[in-house]
C-alpha positions in Angstrom: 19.3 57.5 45.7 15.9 57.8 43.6 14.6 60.9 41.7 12.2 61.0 43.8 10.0 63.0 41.7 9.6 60.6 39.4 9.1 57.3 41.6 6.4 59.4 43.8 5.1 60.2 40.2 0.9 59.0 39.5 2.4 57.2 36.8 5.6 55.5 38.3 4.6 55.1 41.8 2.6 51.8 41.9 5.4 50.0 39.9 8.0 51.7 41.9 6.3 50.1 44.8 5.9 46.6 43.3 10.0 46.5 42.6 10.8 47.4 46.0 9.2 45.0 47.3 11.8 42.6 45.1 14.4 44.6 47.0 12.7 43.6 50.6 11.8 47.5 50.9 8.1 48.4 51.3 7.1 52.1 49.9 4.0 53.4 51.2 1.5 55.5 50.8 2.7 57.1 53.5 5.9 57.7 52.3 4.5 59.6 49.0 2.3 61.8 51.4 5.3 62.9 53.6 6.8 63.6 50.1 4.1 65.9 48.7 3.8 67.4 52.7 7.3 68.4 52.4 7.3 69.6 48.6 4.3 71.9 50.0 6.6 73.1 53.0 9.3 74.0 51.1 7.5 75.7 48.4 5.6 77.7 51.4 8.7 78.7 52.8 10.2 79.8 49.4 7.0 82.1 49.3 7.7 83.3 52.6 11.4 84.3 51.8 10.1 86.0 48.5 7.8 88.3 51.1 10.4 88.6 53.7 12.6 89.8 51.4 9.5 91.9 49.3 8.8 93.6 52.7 12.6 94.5 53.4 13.0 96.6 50.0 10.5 98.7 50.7 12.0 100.0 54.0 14.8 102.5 52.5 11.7 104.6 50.4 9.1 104.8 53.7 8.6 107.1 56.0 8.4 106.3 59.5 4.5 105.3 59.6 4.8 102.8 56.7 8.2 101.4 58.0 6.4 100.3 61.4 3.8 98.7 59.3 6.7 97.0 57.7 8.0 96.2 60.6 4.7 94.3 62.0 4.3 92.4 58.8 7.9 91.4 58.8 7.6 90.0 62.3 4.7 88.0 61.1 6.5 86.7 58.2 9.4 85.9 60.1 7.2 84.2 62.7 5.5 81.9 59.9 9.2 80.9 58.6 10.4 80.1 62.3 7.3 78.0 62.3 7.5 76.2 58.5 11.4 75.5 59.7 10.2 74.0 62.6 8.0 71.6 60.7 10.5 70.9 58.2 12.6 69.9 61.0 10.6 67.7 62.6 9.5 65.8 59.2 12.8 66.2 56.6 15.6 64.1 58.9 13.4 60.8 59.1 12.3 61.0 55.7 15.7 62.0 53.8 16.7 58.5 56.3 14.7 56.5 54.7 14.7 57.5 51.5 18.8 56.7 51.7 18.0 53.5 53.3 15.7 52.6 50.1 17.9 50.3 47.5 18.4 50.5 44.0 15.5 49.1 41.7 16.7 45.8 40.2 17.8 45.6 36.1 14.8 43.8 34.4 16.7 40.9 33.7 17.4 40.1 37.1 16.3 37.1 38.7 13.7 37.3 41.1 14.5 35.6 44.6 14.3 36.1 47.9 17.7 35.3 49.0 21.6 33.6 47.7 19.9 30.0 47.5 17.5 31.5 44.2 20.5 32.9 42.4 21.0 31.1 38.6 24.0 30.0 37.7 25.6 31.3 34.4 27.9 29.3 33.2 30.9 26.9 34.7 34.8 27.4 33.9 38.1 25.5 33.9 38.3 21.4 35.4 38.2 20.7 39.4 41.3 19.2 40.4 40.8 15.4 41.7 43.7 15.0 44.0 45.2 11.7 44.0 44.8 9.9 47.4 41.3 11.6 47.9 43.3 13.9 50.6 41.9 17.8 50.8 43.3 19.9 53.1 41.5 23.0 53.3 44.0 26.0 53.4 44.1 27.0 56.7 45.7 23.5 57.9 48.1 23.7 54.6 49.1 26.9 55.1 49.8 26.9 58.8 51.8 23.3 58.0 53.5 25.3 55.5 54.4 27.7 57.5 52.9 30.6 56.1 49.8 31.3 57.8 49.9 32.2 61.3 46.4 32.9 63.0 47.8 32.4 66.0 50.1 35.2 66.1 47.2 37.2 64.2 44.9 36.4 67.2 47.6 37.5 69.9 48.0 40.9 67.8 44.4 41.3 67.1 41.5 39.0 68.1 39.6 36.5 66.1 39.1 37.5 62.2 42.4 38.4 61.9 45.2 36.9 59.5 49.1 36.6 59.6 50.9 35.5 56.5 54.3 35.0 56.7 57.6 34.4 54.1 56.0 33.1 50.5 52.4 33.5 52.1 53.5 37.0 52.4 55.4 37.2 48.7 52.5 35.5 47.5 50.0 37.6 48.5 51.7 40.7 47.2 52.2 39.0 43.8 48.6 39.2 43.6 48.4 42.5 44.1 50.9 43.4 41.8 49.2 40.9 38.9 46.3 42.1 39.2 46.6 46.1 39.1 49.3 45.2 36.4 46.0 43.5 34.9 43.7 45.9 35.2 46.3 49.2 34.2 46.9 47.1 31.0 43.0 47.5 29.9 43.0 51.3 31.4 42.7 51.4 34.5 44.2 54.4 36.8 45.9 53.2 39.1 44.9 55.2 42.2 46.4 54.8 46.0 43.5 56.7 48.4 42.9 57.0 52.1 41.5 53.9 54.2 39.8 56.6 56.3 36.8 58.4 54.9 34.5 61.2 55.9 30.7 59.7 56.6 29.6 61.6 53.3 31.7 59.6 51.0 30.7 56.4 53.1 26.7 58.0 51.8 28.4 58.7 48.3 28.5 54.8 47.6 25.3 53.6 49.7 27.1 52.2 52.8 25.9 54.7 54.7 23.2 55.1 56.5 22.1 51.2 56.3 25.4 50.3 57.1 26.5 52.0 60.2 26.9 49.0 62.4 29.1 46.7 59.9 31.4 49.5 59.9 34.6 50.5 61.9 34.8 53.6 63.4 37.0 56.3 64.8 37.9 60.2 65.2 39.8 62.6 63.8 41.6 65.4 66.1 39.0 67.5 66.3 36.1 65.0 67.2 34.9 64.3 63.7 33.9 60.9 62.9 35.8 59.0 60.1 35.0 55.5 58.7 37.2 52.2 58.3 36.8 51.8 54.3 34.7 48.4 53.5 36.0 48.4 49.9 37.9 50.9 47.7 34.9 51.5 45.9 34.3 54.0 48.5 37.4 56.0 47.5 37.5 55.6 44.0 33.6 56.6 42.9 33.8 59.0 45.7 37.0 60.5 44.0 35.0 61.7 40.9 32.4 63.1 42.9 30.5 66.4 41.8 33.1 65.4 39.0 30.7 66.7 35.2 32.3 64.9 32.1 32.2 65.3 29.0 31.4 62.2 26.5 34.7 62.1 25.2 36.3 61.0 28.8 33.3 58.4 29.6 33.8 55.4 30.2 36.4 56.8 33.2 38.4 54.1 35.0 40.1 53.7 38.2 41.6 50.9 39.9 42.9 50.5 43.2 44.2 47.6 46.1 43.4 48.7 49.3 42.7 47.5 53.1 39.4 46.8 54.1 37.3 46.5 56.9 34.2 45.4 58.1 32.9 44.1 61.7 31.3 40.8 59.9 29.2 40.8 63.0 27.6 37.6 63.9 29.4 35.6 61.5 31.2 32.3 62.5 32.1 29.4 61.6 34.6 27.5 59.1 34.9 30.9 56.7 35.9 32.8 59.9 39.0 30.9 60.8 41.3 31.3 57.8 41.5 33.9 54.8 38.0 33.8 53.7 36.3 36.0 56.3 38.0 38.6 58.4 37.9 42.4 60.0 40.9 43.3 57.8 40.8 41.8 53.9 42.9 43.2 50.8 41.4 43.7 47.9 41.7 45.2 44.3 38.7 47.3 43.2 37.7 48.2 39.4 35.7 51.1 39.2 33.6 52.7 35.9 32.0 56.0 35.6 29.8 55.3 32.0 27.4 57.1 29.7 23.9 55.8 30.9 23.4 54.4 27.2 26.7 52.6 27.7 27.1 51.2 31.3 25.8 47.5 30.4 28.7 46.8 27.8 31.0 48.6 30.3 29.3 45.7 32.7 29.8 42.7 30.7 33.3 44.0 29.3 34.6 44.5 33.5 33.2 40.7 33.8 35.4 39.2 31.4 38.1 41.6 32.7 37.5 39.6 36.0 37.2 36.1 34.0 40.4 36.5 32.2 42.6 37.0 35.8 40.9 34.0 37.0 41.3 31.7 33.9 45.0 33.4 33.7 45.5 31.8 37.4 44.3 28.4 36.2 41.5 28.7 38.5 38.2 26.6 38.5 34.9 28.9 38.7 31.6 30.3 37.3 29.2 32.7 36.6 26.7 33.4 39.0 23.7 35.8 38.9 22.2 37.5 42.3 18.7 37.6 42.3 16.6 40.5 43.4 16.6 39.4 47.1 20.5 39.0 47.6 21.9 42.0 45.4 23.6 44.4 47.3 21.9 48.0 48.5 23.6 50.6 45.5 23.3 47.5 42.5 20.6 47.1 40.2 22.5 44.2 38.6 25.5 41.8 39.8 27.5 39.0 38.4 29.6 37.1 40.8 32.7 35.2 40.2 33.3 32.0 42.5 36.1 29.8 42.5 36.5 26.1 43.2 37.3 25.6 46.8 38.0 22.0 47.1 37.8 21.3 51.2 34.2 22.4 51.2 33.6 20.9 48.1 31.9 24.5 46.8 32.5 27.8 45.0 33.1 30.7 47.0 33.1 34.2 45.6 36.2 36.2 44.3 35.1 38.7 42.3 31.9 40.8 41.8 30.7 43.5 39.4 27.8 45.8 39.9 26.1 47.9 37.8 24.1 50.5 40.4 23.0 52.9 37.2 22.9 56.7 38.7 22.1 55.2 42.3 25.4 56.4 43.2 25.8 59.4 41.3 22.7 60.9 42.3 24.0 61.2 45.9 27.3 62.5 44.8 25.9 64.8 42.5 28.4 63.0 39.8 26.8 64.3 36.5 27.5 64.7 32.7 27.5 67.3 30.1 24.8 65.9 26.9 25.6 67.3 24.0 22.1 65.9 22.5 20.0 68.0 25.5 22.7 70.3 26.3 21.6 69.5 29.8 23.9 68.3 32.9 22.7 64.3 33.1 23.7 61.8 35.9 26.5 59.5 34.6 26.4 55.6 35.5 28.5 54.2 38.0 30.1 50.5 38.4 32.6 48.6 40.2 34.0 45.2 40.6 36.5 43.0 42.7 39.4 41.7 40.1 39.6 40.1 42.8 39.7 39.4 46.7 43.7 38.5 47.5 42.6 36.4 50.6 40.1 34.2 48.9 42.1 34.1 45.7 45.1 33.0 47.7 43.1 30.2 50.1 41.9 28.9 46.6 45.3 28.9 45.1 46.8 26.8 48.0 43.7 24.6 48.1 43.8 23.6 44.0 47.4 23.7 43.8 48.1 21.5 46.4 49.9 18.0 46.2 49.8 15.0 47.8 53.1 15.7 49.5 51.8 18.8 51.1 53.7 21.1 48.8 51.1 23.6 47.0 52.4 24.7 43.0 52.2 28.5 42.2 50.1 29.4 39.0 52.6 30.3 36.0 51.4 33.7 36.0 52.5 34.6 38.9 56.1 33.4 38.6 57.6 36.1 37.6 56.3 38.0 40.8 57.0 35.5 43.2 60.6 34.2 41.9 59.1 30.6 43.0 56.6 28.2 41.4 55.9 25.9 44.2 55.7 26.0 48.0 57.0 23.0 50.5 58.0 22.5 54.0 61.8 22.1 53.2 
């Protein structure tokens, strides 16, 4: 969300418009009129209020001529007010749609592109694994031989998209958890445990909503309210501090969480969909910053090599890569993926991803704090990152620590979780 005052602005407008159109959103001219036609709506109908409520204080010192004189011009005011709510009515829902369908404005720094093949690498990490015998399985067929992947099942339970992991695929996969909130409460982090099922606000809070809608499961609660499948615990944890005013002192404010998540991933197929990579259901753990606005790019930076550090603990090979203006996500004006080696397609697939989305966020949840410079109530800056997706982090895993024997090593770090450091068919 925009102050729309300003972008609608003489003076911001036309450069509003130009970095939209970075963003794949055009503003129009017809988008500023229906702004300054509703501004004048609104105002009119404050004005009528005023009168309505002028006309109405008179009543108790009137006699009865002037009182049905009263009467007549408070019929007429409350006819115009029917009339300006009507109009409001028939303009305010479409516009306030669009307005939450319009994305964040990109950083300046940000690449410009108009889709994932235009974003720069940054910088490469760690050595890709040559395995001896040139033989790659990709993790699917390793972890099913190892017995610790079962898609079948997982389709007989659920459908397609769906994974099963079984004995150390299962004790695995919760040692990742544990290392990584373990990870992330050891550089402040709260660790929080929210709801998977959300109201639609909170799905608006964070931007999913209304462009969303139809990535999104979807259900009921008991009375017939609709309630939302969480796509990332970003949702919860932002949406937990919402209305939330800080003071400096607390800023920056971090949560963590694992979670859940869901998402239709509609139209999607192919290798990505038939193993951990791409599914309905995915777990994840979520880093989430509420910053001073003069702050919120070192808290950007420092939540990146938060995210670097767990990767180059695991022993895993990745890099650096920045999204360009045309592949950023709705909420972010900036974003800085993480992508690990994945050896059987001979590529890097994202992990990990930190977003800075500025007061996008907050201005929808109203999240705000107190300046002691101003002594004004001031949006606060919001960000969040993936330390990192378990499913992904654990097809990489199996892929880069596998041997020629079929057996798969554990990285050291997680050791101590799993009570085993390598994986074989015996």
């Amino acid at each position: 969300m925009h102050d729309l005052r300003e972008i609608f602005s003489e003076e911001q407008f036309g450069q509003t418009v130009e970095a939209l159109q970075y963003r794949g959103f055009e503003l129009t001219e017809g988008d500023r009129a229906v702004y300054y036609e509703l501004r004048s709506l609104r105002s009119g109908q404050e004005d009528l209020r005023a009168d309505k409520n002028r006309i109405a204080a008179q009543f108790k010192d009137s006699d009865d001529q002037r009182r049905a004189e009263l009467r007549e011009e408070l019929a007429t005011v409350e006819s115009a007010l029917e009339s300006a709510k009507e109009q409001l009515e028939g303009v305010e829902p479409g516009f306030n749609d669009r307005m939450l369908r319009m994305p964040n404005i990109s950083a300046p720094h940000v690449p410009i592109g108009g889709s994932e093949d235009e974003n720069v690498e940054v910088s490469v990490h760690g050595e890709i694994k040559v395995l001896q015998g040139d033989v790659t399985l990709d993790h699917l067929t390793l972890g099913t031989r190892l017995g610790i992947i079962d898609n079948d099942n997982a389709a007989m339970l659920s459908g397609s998209k769906f994974s099963l992991l079984r004995g150390e695929g299962a004790v695995l996969k919760r040692a990742l958890i544990n290392f990584m909130l373990d990870s992330s409460t050891a550089n402040g982090y709260e660790e929080v445990d929210a709801p998977y099922l959300v109201r639609p606000d909170i799905m608006q809070g964070t931007g999913q909503l209304p462009k969303f809608d139809d990535d999104m499961f979807k259900t009921t609660d008991n009375k017939g309210n609709p309630l939302y499948l969480i796509p990332t615990t970003e949702v919860t944890l932002t949406n937990l501090l919402r209305t939330h005013v800080f003071s400096p002192e607390e800023l920056p404010y971090k949560l963590t969480g694992s979670s859940e998540n869901f998402r239709r991933e509609a139209g999607k197929s192919g290798q990505d969909t038939k193993g951990l990579i791409r599914n309905h259901q995915f777990p994840k753990i979520e880093l989430v910053r509420v910053a001073h606005p003069d702050d919120s790019w070192e808290s950007y930076y420092e939540m990146i090599d938060e995210a670097s550090l767990v990767l180059e603990t695991l022993g895993l090979p990745y890099r650096h890569l920045d999204l360009c203006t045309g592949d950023l996500g709705v909420a972010a004006m900036a974003t800085r993926d993480l992508e690990v080696w994945l050896p059987s397609q001979g590529r890097y697939l994202e992990v990990s991803s930190v977003s800075n989305t500025g007061s996008y966020q907050s201005r929808r949840m109203g999240m705000k704090f107190l300046n002691p410079e101003t002594g004004k109530r001031e949006f606060v800056h919001t960000l969040n990152g993936t330390a990192v997706a378990v499913g992904r982090t654990l097809a990489c895993i199996l892929e880069n620590g596998q041997n020629p024997d079929g057996s798969v090593d554990i990285p050291e770090a997680l050791h101590d979780y799993t009570k085993f450091s390598r994986i074989t068919t015996e």
